[in-house]
N, C-alpha and C positions, 0 to 999 in steps of 0.2 A: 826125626822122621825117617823110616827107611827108604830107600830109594835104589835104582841100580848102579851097576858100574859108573865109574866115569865116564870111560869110554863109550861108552851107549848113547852117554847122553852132550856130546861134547858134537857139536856145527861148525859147516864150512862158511855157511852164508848165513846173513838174519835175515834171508825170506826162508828160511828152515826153522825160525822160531813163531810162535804163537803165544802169547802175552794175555794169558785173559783174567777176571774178577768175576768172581760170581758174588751176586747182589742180591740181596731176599731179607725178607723181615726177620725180626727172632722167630720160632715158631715153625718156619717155612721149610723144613729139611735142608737148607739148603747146606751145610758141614758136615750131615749125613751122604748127602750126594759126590761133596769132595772127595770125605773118604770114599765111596763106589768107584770115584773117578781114577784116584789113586792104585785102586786093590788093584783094578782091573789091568794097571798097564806095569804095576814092580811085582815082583816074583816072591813069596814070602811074606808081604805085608799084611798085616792084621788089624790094622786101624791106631789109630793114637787113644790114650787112656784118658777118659773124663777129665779136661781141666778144667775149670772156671775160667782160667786164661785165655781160654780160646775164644770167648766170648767179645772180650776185650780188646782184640789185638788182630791185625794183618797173620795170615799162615800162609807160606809158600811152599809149593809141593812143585818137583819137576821131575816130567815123565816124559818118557817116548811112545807117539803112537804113529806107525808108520813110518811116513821117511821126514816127520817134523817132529822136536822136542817142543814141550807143551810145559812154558810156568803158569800153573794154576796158583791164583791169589786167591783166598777166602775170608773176605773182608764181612766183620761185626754185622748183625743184624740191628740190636738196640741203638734206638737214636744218641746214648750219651755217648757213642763212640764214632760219629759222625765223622771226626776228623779223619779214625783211621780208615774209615771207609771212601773219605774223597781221596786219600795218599792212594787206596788200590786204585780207584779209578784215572788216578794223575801215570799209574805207573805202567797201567795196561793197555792194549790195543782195541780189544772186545772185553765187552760185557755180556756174562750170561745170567740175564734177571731168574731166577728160583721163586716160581709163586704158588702157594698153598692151594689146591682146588677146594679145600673147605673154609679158606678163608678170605680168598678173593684176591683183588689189587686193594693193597691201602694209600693213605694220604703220603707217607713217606716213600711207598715204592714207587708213587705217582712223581713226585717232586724230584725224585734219583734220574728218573725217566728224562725226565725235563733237561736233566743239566747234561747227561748223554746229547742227547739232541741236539741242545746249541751247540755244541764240540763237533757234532758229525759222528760219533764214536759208535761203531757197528754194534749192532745187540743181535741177541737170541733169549727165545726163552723157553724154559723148562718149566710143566707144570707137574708138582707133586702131589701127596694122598691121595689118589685117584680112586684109593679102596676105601675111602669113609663112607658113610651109609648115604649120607646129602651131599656126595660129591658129583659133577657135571661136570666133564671135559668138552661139551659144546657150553654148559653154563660159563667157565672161567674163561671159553677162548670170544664168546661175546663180549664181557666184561673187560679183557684184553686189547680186543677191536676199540669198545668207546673209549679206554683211555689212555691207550697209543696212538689209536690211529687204525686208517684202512691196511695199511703195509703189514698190519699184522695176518700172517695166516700159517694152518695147521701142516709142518712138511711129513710130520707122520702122524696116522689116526689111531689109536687104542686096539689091538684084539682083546675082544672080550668073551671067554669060555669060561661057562659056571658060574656065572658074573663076576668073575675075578678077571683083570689084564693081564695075561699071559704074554702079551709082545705088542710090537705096533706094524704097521702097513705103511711102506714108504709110498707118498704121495706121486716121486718124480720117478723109481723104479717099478714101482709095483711091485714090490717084494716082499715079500711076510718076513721076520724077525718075530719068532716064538721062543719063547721062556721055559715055557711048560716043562722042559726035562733037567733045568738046572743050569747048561749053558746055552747060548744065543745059535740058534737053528735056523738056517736061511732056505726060504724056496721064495719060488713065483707065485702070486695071491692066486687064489682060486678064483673063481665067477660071481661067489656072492660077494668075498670080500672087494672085490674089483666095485660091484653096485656100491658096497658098503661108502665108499669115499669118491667114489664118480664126482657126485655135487659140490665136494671140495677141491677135487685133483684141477677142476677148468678155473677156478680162479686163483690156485697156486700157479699155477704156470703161466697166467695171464698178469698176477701180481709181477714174477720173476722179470718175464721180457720186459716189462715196463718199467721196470726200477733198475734193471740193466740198460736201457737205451736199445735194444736189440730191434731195430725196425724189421729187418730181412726176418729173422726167426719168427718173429712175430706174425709177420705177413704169410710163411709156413705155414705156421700152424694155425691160423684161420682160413686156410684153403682147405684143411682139414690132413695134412701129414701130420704122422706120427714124429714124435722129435726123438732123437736120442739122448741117451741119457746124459752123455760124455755133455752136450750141448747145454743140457739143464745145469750140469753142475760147473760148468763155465758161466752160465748167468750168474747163475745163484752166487758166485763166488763175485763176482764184479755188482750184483743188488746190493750183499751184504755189504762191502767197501764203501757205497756209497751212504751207508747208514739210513737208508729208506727201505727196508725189505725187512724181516724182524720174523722167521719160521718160529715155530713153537712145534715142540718135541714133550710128551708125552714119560714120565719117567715113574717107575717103583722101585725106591729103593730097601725094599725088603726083600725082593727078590732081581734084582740086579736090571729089568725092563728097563729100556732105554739109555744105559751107557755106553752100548757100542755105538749108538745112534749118534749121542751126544760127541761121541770124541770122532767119531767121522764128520760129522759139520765140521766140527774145531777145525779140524785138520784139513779138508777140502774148502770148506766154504768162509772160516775166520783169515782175516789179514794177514800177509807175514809184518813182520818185523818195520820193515822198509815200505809200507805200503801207506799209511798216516804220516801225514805230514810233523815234521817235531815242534814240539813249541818254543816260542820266541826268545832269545837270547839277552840278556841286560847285563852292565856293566856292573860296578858298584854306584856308579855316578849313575843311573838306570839310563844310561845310553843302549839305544836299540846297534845291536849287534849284527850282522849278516847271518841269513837261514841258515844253521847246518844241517850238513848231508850225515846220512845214515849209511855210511861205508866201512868196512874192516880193513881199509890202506889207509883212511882217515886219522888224524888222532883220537886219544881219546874224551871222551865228551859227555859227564854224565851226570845226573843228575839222582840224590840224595831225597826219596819220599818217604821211610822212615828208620827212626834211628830208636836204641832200646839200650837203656843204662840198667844196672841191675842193682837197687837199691840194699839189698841186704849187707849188713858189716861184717868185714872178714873178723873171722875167729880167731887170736891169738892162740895158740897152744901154751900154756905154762909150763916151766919146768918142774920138774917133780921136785919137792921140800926133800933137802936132805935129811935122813935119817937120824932120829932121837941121840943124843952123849950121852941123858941119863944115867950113871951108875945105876945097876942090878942092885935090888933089897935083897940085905942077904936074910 
């Protein structure tokens, strides 16, 4: 897989890193999104070629966006490869669920959901086809709600021109993010788009303080000041950590809508490195071990989620048969 420089992608600290899995059924674009996520931050890359393999197997991709390097794992959608999809999850810090808007939440991305939860493990999610003819982006963000939970809500809303999504409306900025010309165009929403997500914007913000613990800000903005932004994106980043808070982001990946969205949460609002607690330590005799820290003076401490032998048998070369004595007929 292409990628950049080393040096580009080489940290001083692992609260410089972000660790995530994206998680979706088969079906759900969600390998198509990878690649988006990808193109968008290496210089030259064109996507990986059709394998079947990818179906089957863990893919890691690592990119820089901003001032954190990002491994993206794109863990199997089919249930018979379950295992390597609990390894991404054992190996990441966020999750970002990929859900079909023409096909809803299913029983397995319900049960994935589940096992995040009892971990604590911060989620996001992305909702895809947004252009099928029966698709709802308020339909799947309801469907979302009942089978996550309240903590679910929308941080960006859909622009929709010609009934195609051309960009989204950031809920905490209020900023338009438009498509329409090929690359990601940034202003201030206009008046209707402002109406457009009014009804949403007050219980995003009232989700955030509340899954942050932020009483003071809280207490703010139902005096009725306006919050800044820097403020919002400091909850939002301490909601996420607590794995109670779960924005949904709006994505096309036919025409690129919602990847700079997505890799701006990653980056602002997902965990570093150092920020999840690690898991428990066992001897061989499964004697519990003391916590280890997550430091770079520490030694080192790590831990093996999967491993890939390569079945094929090596080919001998033969040596070429010497050439025929035959005596010539005369």
């Amino acid at each position: 897989m292409a990628s950049k420089t080393n040096a580009s992608l080489q940290v001083t600290s692992p609260e410089e890193l972000r660790n995530v899995v994206l998680v979706g059924s088969a079906g759900s674009g969600k390998t198509t999104l990878f690649e988006h996520l990808v193109k968008a931050r290496t210089d030259g890359y064109r996507g990986e070629k059709d394998d079947p393999e990818r179906a089957a197997a863990l893919t890691l991709a690592r990119i820089r966006s901003g001032s954190v390097v990002i491994n993206v794992l794109d863990a199997p959608g089919h249930p018979d490869y379950i295992g390597e999809l609990r390894a991404g999850l054992r190996a990441a810090d966020a999750a970002l669920f990929v859900i079909s808007a023409t096909d809803g939440v299913d029983g397995i991305t319900t049960a994935l959901w589940r096992e995040c939860s009892a971990v604590g493990m911060p989620r996001a999610i992305a909702v895809t086809k947004l252009d099928a003819g029966r698709a709802s982006f308020d339909d799947v963000l309801a469907q979302c709600r009942a089978s996550f939970g309240e903590g679910v809500a929308p941080s960006y809303m859909p622009l929709v021109t010609g009934g195609q999504i051309v960009g989204n409306v950031s809920l905490a900025s209020l900023r338009c993010h438009d498509y329409s010309s090929g690359t990601c165009v940034k202003s201030d929403a206009t008046q209707a788009q402002r109406d457009d997500v009014d009804a949403f914007r007050s219980n995003f913000i009232e989700s955030i303080l509340t899954e942050a613990d932020d009483d003071a800000l809280m207490e703010r903005y139902l005096e009725g000041a306006e919050l800044d932004r820097t403020e919002l994106l400091a909850d939002l980043n301490a909601a996420l950590a607590h794995g109670t808070f779960f924005p949904v982001i709006p994505v096309q990946t036919h025409n690129g809508v919602g990847t700079e969205e997505l890799l701006g949460t990653i980056e602002a609002g997902f965990p570093g490195a150092c920020t999840r607690p690690l898991p428990s330590v066992t001897t061989p005799d499964l004697d519990d071990l003391p916590t280890p820290a997550c430091s770079p003076d520490g030694p080192l401490l790590a831990e093996v989620v999967r491993t890939t032998s390569d079945p094929t048998p090596v080919h001998v070369r033969r040596a070429p048969r010497p050439a025929s004595r035959r005596p010539r007929r005369r």
